[in-house]
N, C-alpha and C positions, 0 to 999 in steps of 0.2 A: 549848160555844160560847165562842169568843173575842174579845173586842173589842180593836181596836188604833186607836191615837188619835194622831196625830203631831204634833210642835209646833216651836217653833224655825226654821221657813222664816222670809224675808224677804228685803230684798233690801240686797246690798253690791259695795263697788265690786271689778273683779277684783283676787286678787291676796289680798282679803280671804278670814275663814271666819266661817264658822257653826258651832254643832252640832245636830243635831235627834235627837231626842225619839219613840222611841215606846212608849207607856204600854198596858201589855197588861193583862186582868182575867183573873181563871182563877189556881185555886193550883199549879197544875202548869207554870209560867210557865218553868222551870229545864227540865222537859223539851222545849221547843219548839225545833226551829231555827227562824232570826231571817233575815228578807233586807230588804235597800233594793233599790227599784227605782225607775225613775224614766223620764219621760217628756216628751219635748218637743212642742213645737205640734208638730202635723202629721207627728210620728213614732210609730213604735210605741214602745208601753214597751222598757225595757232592765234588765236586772240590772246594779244597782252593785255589790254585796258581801255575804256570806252570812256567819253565825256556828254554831256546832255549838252544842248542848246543854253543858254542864258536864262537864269541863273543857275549856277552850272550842279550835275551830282555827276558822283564819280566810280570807277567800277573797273576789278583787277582778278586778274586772274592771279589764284592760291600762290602758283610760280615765282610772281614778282610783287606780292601784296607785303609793305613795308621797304622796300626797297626802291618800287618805281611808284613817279608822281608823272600824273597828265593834269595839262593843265591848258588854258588857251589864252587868248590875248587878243579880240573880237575888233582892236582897232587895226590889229598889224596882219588879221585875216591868217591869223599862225595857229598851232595846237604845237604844242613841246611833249617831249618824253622826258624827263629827270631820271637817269638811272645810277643810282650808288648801289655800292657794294657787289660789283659786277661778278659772276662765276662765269667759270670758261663753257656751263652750259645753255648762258645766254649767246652764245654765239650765233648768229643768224644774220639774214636779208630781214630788216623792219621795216613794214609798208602802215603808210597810215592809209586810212577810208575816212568815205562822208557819206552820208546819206542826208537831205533834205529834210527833216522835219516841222510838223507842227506842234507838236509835245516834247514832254523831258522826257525824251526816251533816252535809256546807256543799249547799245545794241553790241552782243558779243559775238553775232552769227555770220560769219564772211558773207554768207548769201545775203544778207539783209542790205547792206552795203552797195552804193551805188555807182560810187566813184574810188580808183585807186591811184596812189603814184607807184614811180617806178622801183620805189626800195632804195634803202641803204646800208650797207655791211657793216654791221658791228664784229668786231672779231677779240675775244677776251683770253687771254694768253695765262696760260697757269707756272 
């Protein structure tokens, strides 16, 4: 079992960034792929961007490709979001996922995804 815990939401004016945080339990943390996803009022969730296992590839949805970096940090059992150049219609609940791997899989499909946390509110003000 995995927990994933995410932190770093708030809220900034556009234009502005953040970075969020999400803090995973489990010693096998290096072999999980890693995703942000995220959701707005009264939409469905959406895949932002997925990480592989060690050594890593990377993978963004059109939305926030040039703007956001995933990245991970396999000692501190973390994956980060980097988000610059914020619009007010990145506004959403960000949840990251894991799924267990043996491969360098980037997986964009909620369903694929094994494990979530509970979300954090990014809120971008125009």
């Amino acid at each position: 079992q995995v927990q994933l815990v995410e932190s770093g939401g708030g809220l900034v004016q556009a234009g502005g960034s953040l970075r969020l945080s999400c803090a995973a339990s489990g010693r096998t943390f290096s072999s999980y792929a890693m995703g942000w996803f995220r959701q707005a009022p009264g939409q469905e969730r959406e895949f932002v961007a997925a990480i592989s296992r060690s050594p890593t590839n990377t993978y963004y949805a059109d939305s926030v490709k040039g703007r956001f970096t995933i990245s991970r940090d396999n000692a501190k059992n973390t994956v980060y979001l980097q988000m610059n150049s914020l619009k007010p219609e990145d506004t959403a609940v960000y949840y990251c996922a894991a799924k267990a791997t043996n491969g360098y899989y980037l997986i964009h499909i909620e369903d694929d995804y094994d494990y979530w946390g509970q979300g954090t509110q990014v809120t971008v003000s125009s």
